[in-house]
Structures are given as structure tokens and as C-alpha cells.
N, C-alpha and C positions, 0 to 999 in steps of 0.2 A: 504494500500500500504506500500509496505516494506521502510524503510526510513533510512537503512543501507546496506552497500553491500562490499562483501571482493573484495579487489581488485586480479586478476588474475595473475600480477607478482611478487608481493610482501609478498601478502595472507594477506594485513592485512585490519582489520574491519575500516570502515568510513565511516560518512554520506555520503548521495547521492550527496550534494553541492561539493563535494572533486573530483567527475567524471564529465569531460565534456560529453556535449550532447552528444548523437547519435541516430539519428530519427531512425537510419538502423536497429538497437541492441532492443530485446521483449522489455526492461527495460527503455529504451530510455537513457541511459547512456553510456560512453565508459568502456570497462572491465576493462582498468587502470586505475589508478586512477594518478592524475593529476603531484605528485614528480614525480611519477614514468616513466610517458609520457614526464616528463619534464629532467630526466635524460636520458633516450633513448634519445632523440633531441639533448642532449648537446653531446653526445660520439657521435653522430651519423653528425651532424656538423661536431667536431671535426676534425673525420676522413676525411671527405670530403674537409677540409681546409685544411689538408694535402699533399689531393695530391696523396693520395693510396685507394684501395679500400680494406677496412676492412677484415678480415678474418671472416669466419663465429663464430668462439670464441670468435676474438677479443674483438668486443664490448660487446657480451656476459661478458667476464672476466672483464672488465672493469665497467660495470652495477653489477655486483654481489658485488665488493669490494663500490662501492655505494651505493649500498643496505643493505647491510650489516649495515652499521653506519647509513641507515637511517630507520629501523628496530628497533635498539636499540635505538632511537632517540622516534618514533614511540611508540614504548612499553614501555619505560618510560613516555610516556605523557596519553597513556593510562592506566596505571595503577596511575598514579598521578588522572586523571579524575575519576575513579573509588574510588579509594581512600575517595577525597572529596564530591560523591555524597552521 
């Protein structure tokens, strides 16, 4: 069994621990992985504390510049782990 998986909106490689369940999904995992659900939630809050209903970009633009520095966060901690092994 596979004991790695890219996640689908950020592409990047992590253990299976880094995805929550999902009984529904072949893999039994969810396709994102766990920042990256957990940044969706937070813009996705957000807006809904606000009081408006998001644009379809909105939160999209908003999650990218997130992503972005947690990518580069990401890829240095991968290559530092590579590094050391």
C-alpha cells in the first residue's frame, strides 16, 4: 500500500497521516491534505463572518497567496528531509 500521496491542491508529496479520512474516497483518504483543508476553512469562515458571500475568485485569490508561502515552507522542509536522509 502506497504510504505517500500528492495532495490535489497544492501538489505537494506527504504521508498518508497529513490526509484526513475518507471512507467515500478508493484511498480512504481526503484528496487534500490537511494545511491545505485547513486554509480553505479559514478564508472560507472568514468570509462568512463577514457578512458577504465570496466571489467565486475571491477565496480562490486569497488561498493561492496562502499557498504560495506554504509551498515554499513545504519545499524547504522537504528538501531539508531529503537532505538528511
Amino acid at each position: 500500500m502506497k504510504m505517500e500521496k500528492a495532495c490535489t491542491r497544492c501538489h505537494a508529496v506527504s504521508p498518508l497521516t497529513a490526509f484526513a479520512k475518507n471512507a467515500t474516497r478508493p484511498d480512504g483518504h481526503q484528496s487534500w491534505c490537511r494545511p491545505c483543508l485547513k486554509g480553505w476553512r479559514v478564508i472560507r469562515l472568514a468570509a462568512q463572518e463577514a457578512g458577504a458571500q465570496p466571489k467565486a475568485d475571491a477565496p480562490w485569490t486569497a488561498w493561492v497567496s496562502w499557498a504560495e508561502g506554504n509551498l515554499k515552507v513545504a519545499s524547504a522542509a522537504r528538501k531539508a528531509a531529503l537532505a538528511s536522509a
